[in-house]
Each structure stands twice: as structure tokens, then as C-alpha cells.
N, C-alpha and C positions, 0 to 999 in steps of 0.2 A: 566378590562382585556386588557392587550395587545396584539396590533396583531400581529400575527406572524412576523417574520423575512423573514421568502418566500414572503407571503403575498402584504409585506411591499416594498419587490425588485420588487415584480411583477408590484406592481402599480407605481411606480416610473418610471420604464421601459414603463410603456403605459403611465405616465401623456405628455410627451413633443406631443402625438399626439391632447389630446383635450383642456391643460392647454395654450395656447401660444392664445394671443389675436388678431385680425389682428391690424394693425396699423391705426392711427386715421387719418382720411380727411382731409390733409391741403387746400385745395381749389375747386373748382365746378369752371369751364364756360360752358356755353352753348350757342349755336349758331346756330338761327334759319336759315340762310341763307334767301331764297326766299320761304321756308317752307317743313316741311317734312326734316330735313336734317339730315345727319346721316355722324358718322364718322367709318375708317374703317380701321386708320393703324394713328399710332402715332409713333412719333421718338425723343430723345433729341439732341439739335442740339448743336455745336461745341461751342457757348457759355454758354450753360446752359439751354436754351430756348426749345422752343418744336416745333415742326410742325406736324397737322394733317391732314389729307386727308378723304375726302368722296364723298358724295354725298348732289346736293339739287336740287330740283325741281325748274323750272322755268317756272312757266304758264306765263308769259310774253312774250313765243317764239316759234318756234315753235317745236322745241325739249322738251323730255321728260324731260328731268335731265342737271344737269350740274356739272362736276367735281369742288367739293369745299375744296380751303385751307382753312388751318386758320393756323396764326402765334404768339406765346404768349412769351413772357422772361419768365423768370426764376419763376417770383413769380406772375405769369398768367396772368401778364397783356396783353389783345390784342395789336399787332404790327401791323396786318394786317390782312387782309381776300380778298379772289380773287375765285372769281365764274368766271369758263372757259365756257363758253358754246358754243365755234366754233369748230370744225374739228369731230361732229360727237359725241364727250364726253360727255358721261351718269353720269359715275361711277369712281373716282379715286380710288385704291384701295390699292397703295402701293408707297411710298415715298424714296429718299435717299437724302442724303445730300454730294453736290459737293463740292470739295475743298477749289472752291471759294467760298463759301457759298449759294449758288443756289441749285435748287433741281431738282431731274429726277422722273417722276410722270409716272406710267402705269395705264393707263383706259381704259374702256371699255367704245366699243360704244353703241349707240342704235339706234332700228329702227327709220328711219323716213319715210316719205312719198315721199323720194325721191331715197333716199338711203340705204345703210343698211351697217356701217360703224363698224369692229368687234376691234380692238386692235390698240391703240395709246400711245407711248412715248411721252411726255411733257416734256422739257429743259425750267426751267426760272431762272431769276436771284436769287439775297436772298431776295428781295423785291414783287418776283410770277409774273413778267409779264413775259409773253413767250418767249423765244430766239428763238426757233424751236422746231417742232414737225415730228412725223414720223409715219406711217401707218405702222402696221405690219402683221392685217390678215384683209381682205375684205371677211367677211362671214358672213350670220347668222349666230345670237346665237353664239358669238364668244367674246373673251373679255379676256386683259391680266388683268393677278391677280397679278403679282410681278413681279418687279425688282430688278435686284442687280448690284454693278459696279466691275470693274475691274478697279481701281484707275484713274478714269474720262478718260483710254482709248478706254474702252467698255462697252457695257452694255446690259446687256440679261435677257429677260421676260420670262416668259413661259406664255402660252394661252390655252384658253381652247375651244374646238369645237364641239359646241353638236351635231351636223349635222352628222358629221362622228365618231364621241366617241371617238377625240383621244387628247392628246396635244400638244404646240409643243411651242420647245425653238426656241428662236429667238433670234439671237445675231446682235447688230451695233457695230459700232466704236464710237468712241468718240463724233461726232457731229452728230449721229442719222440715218448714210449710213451702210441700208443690208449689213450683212456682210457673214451670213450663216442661215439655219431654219432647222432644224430637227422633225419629227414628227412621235410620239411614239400612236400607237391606242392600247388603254385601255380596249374595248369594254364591257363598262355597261352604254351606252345609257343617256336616261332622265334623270336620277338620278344626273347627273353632272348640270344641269339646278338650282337647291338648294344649291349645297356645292362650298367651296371654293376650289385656290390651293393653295398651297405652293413652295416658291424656294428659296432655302439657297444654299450659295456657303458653299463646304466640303473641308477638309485640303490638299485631293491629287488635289485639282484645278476642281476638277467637282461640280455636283449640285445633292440634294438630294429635289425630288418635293413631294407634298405630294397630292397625289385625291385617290381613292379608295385606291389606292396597295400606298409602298414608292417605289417611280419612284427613280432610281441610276443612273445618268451618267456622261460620262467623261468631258471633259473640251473643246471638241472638238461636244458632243453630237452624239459622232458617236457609244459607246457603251453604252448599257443600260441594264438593267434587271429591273423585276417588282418583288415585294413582298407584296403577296394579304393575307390580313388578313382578315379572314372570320366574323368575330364575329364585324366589324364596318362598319359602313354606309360610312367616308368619314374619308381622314387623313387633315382634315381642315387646319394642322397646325404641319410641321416638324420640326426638328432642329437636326444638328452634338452637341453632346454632348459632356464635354471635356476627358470623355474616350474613342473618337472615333465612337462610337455607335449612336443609335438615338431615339429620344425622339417624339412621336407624341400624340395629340389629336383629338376630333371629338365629334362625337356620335356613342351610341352603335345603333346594327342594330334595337331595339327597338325606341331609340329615349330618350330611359328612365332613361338615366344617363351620365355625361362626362366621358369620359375613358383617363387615360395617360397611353401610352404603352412604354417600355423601352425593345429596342432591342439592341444586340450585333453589330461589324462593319458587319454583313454579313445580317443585318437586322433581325435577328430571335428572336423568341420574348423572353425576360429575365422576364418580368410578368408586371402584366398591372392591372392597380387599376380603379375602379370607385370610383367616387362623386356627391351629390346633386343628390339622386334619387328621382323623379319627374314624373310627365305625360309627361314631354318635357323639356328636356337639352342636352348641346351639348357645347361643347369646340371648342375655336375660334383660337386660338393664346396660345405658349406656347414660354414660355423664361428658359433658365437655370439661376440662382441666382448662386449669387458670392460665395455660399456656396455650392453648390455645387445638391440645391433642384430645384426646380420648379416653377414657376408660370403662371397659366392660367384663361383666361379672359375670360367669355363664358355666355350663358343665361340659366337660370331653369324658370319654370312654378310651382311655389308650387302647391297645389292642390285647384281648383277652385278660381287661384288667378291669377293674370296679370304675365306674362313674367318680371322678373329680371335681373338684369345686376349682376355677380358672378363673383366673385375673387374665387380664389383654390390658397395655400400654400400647398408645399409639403416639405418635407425633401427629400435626393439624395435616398431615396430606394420608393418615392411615399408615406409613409406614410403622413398621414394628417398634417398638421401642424395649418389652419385656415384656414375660408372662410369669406366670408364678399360679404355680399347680399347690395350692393349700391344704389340701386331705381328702381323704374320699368323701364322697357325698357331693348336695346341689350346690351350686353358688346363683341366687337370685336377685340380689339388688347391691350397687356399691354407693357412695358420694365419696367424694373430695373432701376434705375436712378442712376446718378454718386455720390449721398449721399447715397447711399443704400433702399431707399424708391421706390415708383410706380408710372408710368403713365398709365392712360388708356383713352380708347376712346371707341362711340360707339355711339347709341342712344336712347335719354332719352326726350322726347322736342324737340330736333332738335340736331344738333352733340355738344357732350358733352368732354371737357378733365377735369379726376378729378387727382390731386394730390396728395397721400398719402406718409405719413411718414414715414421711415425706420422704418422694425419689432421692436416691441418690447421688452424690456431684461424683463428676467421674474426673 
């Protein structure tokens, strides 16, 4: 008997959500650092190559942590690797890449026993040793999460301040001189102490930040609005979409699934999917693909099983397209790569970048 013709439309219309394979692992490194080390923002850089950023512990001093590069070409090979551990530097957490092939790194500090050192800019060449650096908040519990440039004449973090629950953009000039700081209070307390933020520059020249609410402002940081979505714990990870609108993930307020939410330009929500429902998941990092879908990088906890590193493919309306469970451990930042395939980072053993292949044709 044949199947219907409905039937027959129906399921062809739902295959492209669970028929489509993710794409196969072209390479693994991993990089123990001084131990414990973890990465936390990957980027491909101007020749092909990669650059990630994290963290590694250094029991040989007397600081907690130390912000850790790693540098690789094209086809993984290590170029380099540079563990900072002067000016107070825990945590690197966000990377870009200068014209002259150098890079601007925000981290966060950590307590010490002398000190208590909250947000630091990092300038070094393409080879990671320091040119300059720059203090941006002296606080507890303080720590920038992102930077972004203004074509290597400026360059602005946002930071986060559990002390007072608020944020606060922080803009230099080109060689790492105050230029202005604005500070937006959020007020949901502790709960910033776990999640990340986010900072993307948006097409009218302002920034769209992502912590509880998506934080809006201008380019100037002088005007703002917040937009509080009830239904999630943290916007770990925003982004301007290319119809103006925007695209975030996190974790739901249970903890029990990643959510990507797609809002209009005025931030209001157009509908929001879960995936990988779990005892414990949570979306780290979201990119828009060349097609116009999604991809996010983030961790589940199957059930009575270790924490996972997770891939999510979507199509541009959020439906599923493939997941892809890569080892245990975190998964914290992914991009698209100039062949159409993935980078990610995170930790797995100590900070990990894996390369996979452009999707697959089905």
C-alpha cells in the first residue's frame, strides 16, 4: 500500500529537521597549560589560523589563574601559546584581532592577597607578548567579558559588577587611555557571579549586551533600555541578526534546556526554541551562519552522565537541523569558519580547539 500523498508532503517537510548529519571532526588540540585549563572565546584570524583565549591555573605563583593564549594555523598546527599571569589576570575571556595582526584580549581579574584587581585590556603583538595593558574597574567581583574595536581606534568592554548588580561599558582609545565608562544597574544580584556577558557592536553604531535583560545602547553609551525576559536565567550570548533583530541564548530559568530566542529590532520576542533537554544545559555562544541559521556552543548533562560539550544547528526559523555531543567537558564559544565549517573551544582536559567540516549535502 502506498502512503498517501499528505502523508508523503508531511514528512518531507519535517525530514530537513532530523535527516541532516552534523559534519565530521577534522581535528582535536588540546592544551593543558599549567593545568585545569579551559578555553573561552575562539576567533579565526586574518590568515586562516585560529586564536583562543582562556584560562589556566598557575600553582607556581601566587595568583589563582592566568589568562591563556593559544595560537594554531590553519590546519592546527601550534604557533604559539603565552600564559600572562602579571597585572592581576585570572581569566581571558574575549579576543579580537588588530590590523596589524596582534590582538586585544579583556580579562578578568582575581582576588589576591594583596589586591583585588576587577577588569583588564591586554594589547600584544601577533606573536602574544604584551605591548600594553590597561585597568578598567578596581572592584570586587568585577571582570570584563568582551571586547570589541572600533577599527584599532577604540575599543570598548563591557564588565560586570556583582557588588552593585550593575554593568558597565567602558570605552579607550586606540592605545588603551580612558576615554568614557557608563554604568547601567540591572538589579538581579548573585546570580551574575555564574553567567556570562555579552557585547556585540549593532548596525546604528551602538552595542547590544546580553546578562539577564538584552541591555541596548547607543554608541555613546549614554542611552539605554533593558529588555527582561522572564522565562531565562542569563542572555549568555547576543548577537544583531542580518534582519536587524536579535538572536540570544542561555539557560532556561530551570537550567533544563538551551533556549535560542529570536526577537524583533525592538527586542520583543518572535519565538524561542529549546534543545538538549537535560538535568543541566545551558547555551554559551551563538553565531548566525552564512545561511541565514544558527549555531551554538554550549554544555548538557545527559542523565546520570558527565557534562558534554554540544553543538546546536538550527535553520533561520530555529528549527533543528543537528546536534553533535563532542566529549565531555564545557563547550564555550563556536564561529563559522571561512570554508563554511566550525571552530570551537572550551574545556575537555584542559582548553580544547576542535575543527569541523562544512555541513553536510544531504
Amino acid at each position: 500500500m502506498r502512503t498517501p500523498w499528505l502523508l508523503t508532503a508531511l514528512l518531507a517537510a519535517a525530514l530537513p529537521a532530523f535527516a541532516a548529519k552534523p559534519p565530521k571532526v577534522q581535528w582535536t588540540k588540546t592544551f593543558a597549560g599549567w593545568g585545569n585549563a579551559s578555553g573561552r572565546c575562539v576567533q579565526q584570524t586574518s590568515d586562516g589560523g585560529y586564536i583562543a583565549v582562556g584560562r589556566t591555573f598557575c600553582r607556581d605563583s601566587g595568583t589563582r589563574g592566568a589568562a591563556f593564549l593559544v595560537r594554531l594555523d590553519a590546519s592546527g598546527n601550534t604557533q604559539w601559546t603565552k600564559a600572562i599571569k602579571a597585572y592581576g589576570i585570572g581569566t581571558a575571556s574575549s579576543v579580537i584581532q588588530t590590523s596589524d595582526g596582534g590582538y586585544v584580549v579583556a580579562a578578568s581579574g582575581v582576588e589576591t592577597d594583596t589586591s583585588s584587581v576587577g577588569a583588564v585590556l591586554v594589547r600584544t603583538d601577533a606573536s602574544g607578548n604584551v605591548l600594553w595593558h590597561t585597568y578598567l574597574w578596581h572592584a570586587f567581583s568585577a571582570g570584563a567579558a568582551a571586547v570589541v574595536s572600533l577599527n584599532d581606534t577604540a575599543y570598548t568592554a563591557v564588565i560586570k559588577s556583582v557588588s552593585d548588580s550593575a554593568v558597565i561599558l567602558w570605552r579607550t582609545n586606540g592605545g588603551g587611555t580612558f576615554r568614557w565608562s557608563r554604568k547601567y544597574p540591572i538589579g538581579y544580584g548573585g546570580a551574575m557571579k555564574d553567567e556570562n556577558l555579552s557585547l556585540r557592536r549593532t548596525s546604528d553604531g551602538g552595542y547590544i549586551i546580553g546578562t539577564k535583560t538584552l541591555l541596548k545602547v547607543d554608541s555613546l553609551g549614554a542611552q539605554w533600555q533593558l529588555k527582561t525576559v522572564g522565562s531565562i536565567m542569563n542572555a549568555n550570548s547576543v548577537i544583531q541578526t542580518s534582519d536587524g533583530g536579535y538572536a540570544a541564548t542561555g539557560a532556561k530559568l530551570d537550567y533544563a534546556s538551551i533556549y535560542l530566542l529570536k526577537t524583533n529590532a525592538n527586542r520583543d520576542s518572535v519565538w524561542m526554541r529549546t534543545y538538549a533537554p537535560s538535568e543541566c544545559s545551558r547555551g554559551q555562544w551563538v553565531e548566525q551562519t552564512v545561511d541565514g541559521g544558527y549555531v551554538i556552543a554550549g554544555t548538557t548533562r545527559p542523565s546520570g552522565d558527565f557534562d558534554k560539550v554540544l553543538l546546536v544547528r538550527t535553520q533561520s526559523d530555529g528549527t533543528l537541523k543537528w546536534t553533535d555531543t563532542l566529549f565531555t567537558g564545557y563547550g564555550y564559544s563556536v564561529r563559522q569558519t571561512a570554508d563554511g565549517g566550525y571552530v570551537v573551544t572550551g574545556m575537555s582536559g584542559g582548553l580544547f580547539v576542535t575543527k569541523l567540516a562544512p555541513d553536510r549535502r544531504r
